[in-house]
N, C-alpha and C positions, 0 to 999 in steps of 0.2 A: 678381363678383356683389355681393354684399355687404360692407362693411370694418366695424370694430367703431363706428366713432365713427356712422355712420347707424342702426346698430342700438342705440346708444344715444337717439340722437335721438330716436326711430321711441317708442324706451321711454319718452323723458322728455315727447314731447309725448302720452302715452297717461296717463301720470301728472299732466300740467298740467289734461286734460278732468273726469278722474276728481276730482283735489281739485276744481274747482271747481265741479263739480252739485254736491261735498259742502260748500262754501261757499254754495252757492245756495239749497240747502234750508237751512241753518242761519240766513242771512240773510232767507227766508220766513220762517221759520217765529217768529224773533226780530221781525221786522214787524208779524207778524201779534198775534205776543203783545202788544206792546204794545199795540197798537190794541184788543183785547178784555177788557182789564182792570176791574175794576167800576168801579177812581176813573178818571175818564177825565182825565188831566192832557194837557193840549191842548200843553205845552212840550216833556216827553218825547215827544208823536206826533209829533210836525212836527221834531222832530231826530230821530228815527230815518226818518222818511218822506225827509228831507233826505238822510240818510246814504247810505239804500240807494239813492237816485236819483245820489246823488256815483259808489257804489260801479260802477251801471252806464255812467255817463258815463266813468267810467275806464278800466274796462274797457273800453269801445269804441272808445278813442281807443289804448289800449296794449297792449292784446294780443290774438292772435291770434283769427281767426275761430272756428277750433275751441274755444278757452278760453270766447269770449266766450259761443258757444253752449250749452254746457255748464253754463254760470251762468244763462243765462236759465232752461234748461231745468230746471235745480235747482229756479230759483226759480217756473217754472211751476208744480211738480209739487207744490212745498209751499204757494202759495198753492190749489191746486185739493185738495189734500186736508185741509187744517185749514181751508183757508178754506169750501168748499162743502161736502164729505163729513163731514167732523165734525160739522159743522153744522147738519146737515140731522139725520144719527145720534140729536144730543143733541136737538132738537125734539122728531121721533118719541119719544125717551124719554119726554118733559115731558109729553108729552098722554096718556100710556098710566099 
């Protein structure tokens, strides 16, 4: 049926998806930051905008498709919640 070295596998590639939506949100959510800063320094944006563009071309060239989705999807989730939902949140504040 089973041998232990697939059931590691099976574990390691469930841990490789897992870190990396936890990368993917972290690398949103670090993009995003910079970009909404009050000083807008245009050298920090365009080397983090550079980085995280490096980070998905590497990813897509080195590892696997489950990895690579899992990082997009991180990083889906954290631009659509800091980047639209907060955003919208702190608006509605501002005018009330």
């Amino acid at each position: 049926m089973f041998n232990l070295r697939e059931i590691l596998a099976l574990l390691g590639a469930f841990g490789q998806v897992i870190g990396l939506i936890v990368f993917g949100v972290a690398a949103g959510w670090f993009t995003l930051y910079a970009f909404r800063q009050p000083e807008r320094h245009w050298g920090l944006q365009s080397v983090v905008f550079g980085v995280f563009f490096l980070f998905v071309a590497l990813l897509a060239r080195f590892s696997s498709p489950g990895a690579f989705g899992g990082f997009l999807l991180g990083a889906a989730g954290a631009f659509l919640y800091w980047g639209i939902f907060k955003k919208e949140a702190s608006e509605s504040e501002e005018e009330e």
